[in-house]
N, C-alpha and C positions, 0 to 999 in steps of 0.2 A: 613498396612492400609486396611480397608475395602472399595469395594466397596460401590457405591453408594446406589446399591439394598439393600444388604445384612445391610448399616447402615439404609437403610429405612424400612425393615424389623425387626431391633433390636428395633430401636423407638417407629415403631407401636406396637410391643408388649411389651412395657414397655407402652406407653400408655394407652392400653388395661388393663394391667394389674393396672393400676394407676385410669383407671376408676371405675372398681370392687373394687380398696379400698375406695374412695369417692361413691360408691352406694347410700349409706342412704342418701345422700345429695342430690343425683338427684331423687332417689325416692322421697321425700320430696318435692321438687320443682314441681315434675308432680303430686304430690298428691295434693296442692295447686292450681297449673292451672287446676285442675277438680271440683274445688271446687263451688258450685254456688252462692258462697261470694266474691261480686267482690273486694272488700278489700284482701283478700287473692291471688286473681288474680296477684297484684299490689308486693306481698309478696314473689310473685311465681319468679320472675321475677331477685327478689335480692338472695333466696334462691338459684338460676339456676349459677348465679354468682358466688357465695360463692364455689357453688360445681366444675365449671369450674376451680376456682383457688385454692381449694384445690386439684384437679385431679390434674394440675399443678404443686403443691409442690410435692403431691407426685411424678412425674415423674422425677423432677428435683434429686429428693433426690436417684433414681432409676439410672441417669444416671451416678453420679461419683463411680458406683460398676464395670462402663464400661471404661478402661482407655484407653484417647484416643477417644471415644465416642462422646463427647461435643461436640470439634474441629474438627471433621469431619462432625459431621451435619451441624453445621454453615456452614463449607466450601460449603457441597452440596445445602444448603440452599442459597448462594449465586451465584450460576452456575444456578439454576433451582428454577421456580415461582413455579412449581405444589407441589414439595418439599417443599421450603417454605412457602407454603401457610399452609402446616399442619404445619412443623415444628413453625411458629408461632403461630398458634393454638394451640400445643402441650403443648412447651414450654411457653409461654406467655412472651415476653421480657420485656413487662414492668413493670414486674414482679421486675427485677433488678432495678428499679430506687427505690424500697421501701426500700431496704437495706440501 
């Protein structure tokens, strides 16, 4: 079993890395919120989303190459807020209710 550190370490960079493949998505979004069409502003907003929750997929689909990985974040994610506060973020649980 991994420490806490080292599985918040594992996460964060799969994270990381989960953000760099959703790029274009967040580029997108911020190229929208500079847009001086406030229609586009309004666009920026759902685009920013899209890309948080494909960062999301990707991570998720990052974490079962880590076995054992899931179960332990959740566990640290219930011992500790600060943890959880990204591993929600991360993760996005309600992500599971779409299934």
């Amino acid at each position: 079993m991994r420490t806490k550190e080292e599985t918040y370490t594992l996460i964060s960079d799969l994270n990381d890395e989960a953000h760099s493949l959703a790029w274009d998505t967040w580029v997108r979004s911020d190229n929208l919120m500079n847009s001086e069409n406030e229609d586009d502003w309004m666009l920026a907003e759902e685009v920013k989303e899209q890309a948080s929750e494909e960062q999301a997929r990707y991570f998720r689909e990052m974490l079962v190459r880590h076995p054992g990985l899931l179960e332990e974040a959740k566990k640290y994610a219930e011992q500790d807020e600060d943890f959880n506060m990204d591993w929600e973020a991360w993760y996005q649980p309600y992500l599971d209710e779409e299934k």
